[in-house]
ZATIMI-359370 format. One record per residue (C-alpha): x, y, z; residue in three letters. Coordinates in nm, 4 decimals, decimal comma. Layout:
N
         c1         c2         c3   resn
          X          Y          Z    ALA
...
END
This chain:
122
         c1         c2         c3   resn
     1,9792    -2,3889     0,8787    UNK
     1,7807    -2,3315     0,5278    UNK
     1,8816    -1,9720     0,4158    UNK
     1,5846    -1,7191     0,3372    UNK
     1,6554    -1,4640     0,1120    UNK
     1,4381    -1,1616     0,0366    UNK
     1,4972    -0,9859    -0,2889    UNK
     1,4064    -0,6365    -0,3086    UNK
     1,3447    -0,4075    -0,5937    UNK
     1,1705    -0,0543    -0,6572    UNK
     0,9206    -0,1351    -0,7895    UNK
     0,6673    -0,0287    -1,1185    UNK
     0,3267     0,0090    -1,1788    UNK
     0,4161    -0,1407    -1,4783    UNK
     0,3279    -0,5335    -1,5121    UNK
     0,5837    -0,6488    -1,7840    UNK
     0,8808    -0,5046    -1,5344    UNK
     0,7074    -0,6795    -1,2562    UNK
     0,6985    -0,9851    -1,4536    UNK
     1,0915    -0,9195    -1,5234    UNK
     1,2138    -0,8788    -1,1676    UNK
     0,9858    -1,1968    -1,0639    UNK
     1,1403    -1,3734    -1,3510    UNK
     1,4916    -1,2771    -1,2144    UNK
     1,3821    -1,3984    -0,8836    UNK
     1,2650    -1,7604    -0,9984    UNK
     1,5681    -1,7998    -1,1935    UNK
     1,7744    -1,7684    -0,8725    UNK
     1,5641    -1,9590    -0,6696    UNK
     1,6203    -2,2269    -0,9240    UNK
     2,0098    -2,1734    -0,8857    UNK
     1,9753    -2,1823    -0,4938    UNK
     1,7361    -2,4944    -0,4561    UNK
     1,7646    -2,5666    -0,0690    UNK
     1,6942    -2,1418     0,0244    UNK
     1,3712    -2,0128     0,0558    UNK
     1,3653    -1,6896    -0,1905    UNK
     1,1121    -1,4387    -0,2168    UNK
     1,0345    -1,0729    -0,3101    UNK
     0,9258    -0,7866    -0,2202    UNK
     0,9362    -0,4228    -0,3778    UNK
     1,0110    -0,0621    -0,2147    UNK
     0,6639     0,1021    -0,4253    UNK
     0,4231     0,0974    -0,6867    UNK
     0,3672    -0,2698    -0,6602    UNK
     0,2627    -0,5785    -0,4201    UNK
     0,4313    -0,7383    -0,1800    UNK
     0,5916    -0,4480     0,0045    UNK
     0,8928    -0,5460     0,2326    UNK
     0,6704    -0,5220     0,5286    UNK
     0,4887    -0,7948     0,3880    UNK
     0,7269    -1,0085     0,2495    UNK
     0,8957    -1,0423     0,5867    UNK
     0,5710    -1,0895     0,8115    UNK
     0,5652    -1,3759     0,5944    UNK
     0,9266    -1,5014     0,5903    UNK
     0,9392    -1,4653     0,9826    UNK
     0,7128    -1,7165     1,0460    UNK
     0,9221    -1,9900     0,9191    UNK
     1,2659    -1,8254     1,0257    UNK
     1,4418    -1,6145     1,2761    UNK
     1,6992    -1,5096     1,0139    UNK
     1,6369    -1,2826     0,6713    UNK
     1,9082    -1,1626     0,4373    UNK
     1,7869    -0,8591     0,2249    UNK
     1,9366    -0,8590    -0,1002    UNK
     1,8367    -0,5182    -0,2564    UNK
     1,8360    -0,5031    -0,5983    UNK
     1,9431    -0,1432    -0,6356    UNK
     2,2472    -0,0179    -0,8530    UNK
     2,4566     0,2326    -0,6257    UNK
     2,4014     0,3381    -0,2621    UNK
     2,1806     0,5859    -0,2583    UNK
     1,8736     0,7129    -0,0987    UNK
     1,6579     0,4250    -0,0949    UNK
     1,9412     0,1868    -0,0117    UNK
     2,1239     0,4091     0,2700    UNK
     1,7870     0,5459     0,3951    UNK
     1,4366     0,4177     0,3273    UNK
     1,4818     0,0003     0,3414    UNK
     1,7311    -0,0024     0,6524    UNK
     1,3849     0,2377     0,8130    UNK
     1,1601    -0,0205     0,7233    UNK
     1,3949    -0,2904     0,8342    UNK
     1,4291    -0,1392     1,1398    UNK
     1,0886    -0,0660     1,2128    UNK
     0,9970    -0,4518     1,1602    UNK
     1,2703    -0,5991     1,3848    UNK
     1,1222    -0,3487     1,6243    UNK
     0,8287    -0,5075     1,5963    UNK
     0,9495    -0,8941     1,5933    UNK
     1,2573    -0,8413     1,7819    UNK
     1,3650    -1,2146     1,7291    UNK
     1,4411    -1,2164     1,4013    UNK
     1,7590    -1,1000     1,2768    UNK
     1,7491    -0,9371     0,9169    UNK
     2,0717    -0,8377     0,7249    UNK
     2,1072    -0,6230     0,4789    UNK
     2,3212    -0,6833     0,1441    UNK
     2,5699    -0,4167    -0,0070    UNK
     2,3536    -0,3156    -0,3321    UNK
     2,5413    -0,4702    -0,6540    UNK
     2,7235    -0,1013    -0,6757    UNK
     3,0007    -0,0945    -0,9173    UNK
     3,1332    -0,4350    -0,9112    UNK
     3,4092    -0,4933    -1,1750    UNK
     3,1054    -0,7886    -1,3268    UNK
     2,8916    -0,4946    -1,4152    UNK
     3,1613    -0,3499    -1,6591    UNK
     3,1574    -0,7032    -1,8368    UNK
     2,7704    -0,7130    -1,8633    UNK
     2,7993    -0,3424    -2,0175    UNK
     3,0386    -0,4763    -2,2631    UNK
     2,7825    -0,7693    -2,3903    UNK
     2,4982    -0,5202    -2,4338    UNK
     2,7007    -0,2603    -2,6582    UNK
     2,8225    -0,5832    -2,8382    UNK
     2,5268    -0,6765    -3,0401    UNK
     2,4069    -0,2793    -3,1823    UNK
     2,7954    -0,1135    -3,2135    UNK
     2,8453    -0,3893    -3,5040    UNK
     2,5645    -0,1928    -3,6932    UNK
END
């Protein structure tokens, strides 16, 4: 079965973020050719998770929420498991899953590395 993956971020009402987190999304869409991958964000910008899976569930039973979210916090422990919820209440035949956020994975320490690289050699 195809996998569908919905990728979930805050959110801005700024466009050029928008534009960066859709960017991020398209780039691993192209890395994952044979899953459908969409978005969706918490606030402040279009489509909200609601949406995003009203339209995923009509072409699958099965969603895997990957939130895009640094630690475990509020938003991550609380407010996207609530909507989650309240839309498998809704379509109880779709199972959705949700992801650990990336959290402090030893990878992160590695990417902090690379962006200190290029200004401490000023």
């Amino acid at each position: 079965m195809k996998r569908v993956i919905l990728i979930v971020a805050h959110g801005s009402r700024d466009k050029s973020a928008q534009q960066e987190f859709k960017r991020l999304v398209w780039r691993y869409q192209k890395r994952h050719p044979g899953w459908t991958i969409a978005h969706a964000f918490l606030e402040l910008a279009e489509p909200s998770i609601p949406e995003a899976l009203e339209s995923l569930s009509a072409s699958s039973d099965e969603i895997l929420v990957l939130p895009l979210f640094l630690f475990t916090a509020k938003h991550v422990r609380k407010h996207i498991p609530e909507i989650l919820k309240a839309f498998h209440k809704n379509h109880p035949k779709v199972q959705i899953r949700l992801a650990k956020p990336l959290g402090a994975d030893g990878k992160l320490l590695d990417i902090l590395d690379q962006r200190l690289h290029p200004i401490s050699r000023k």
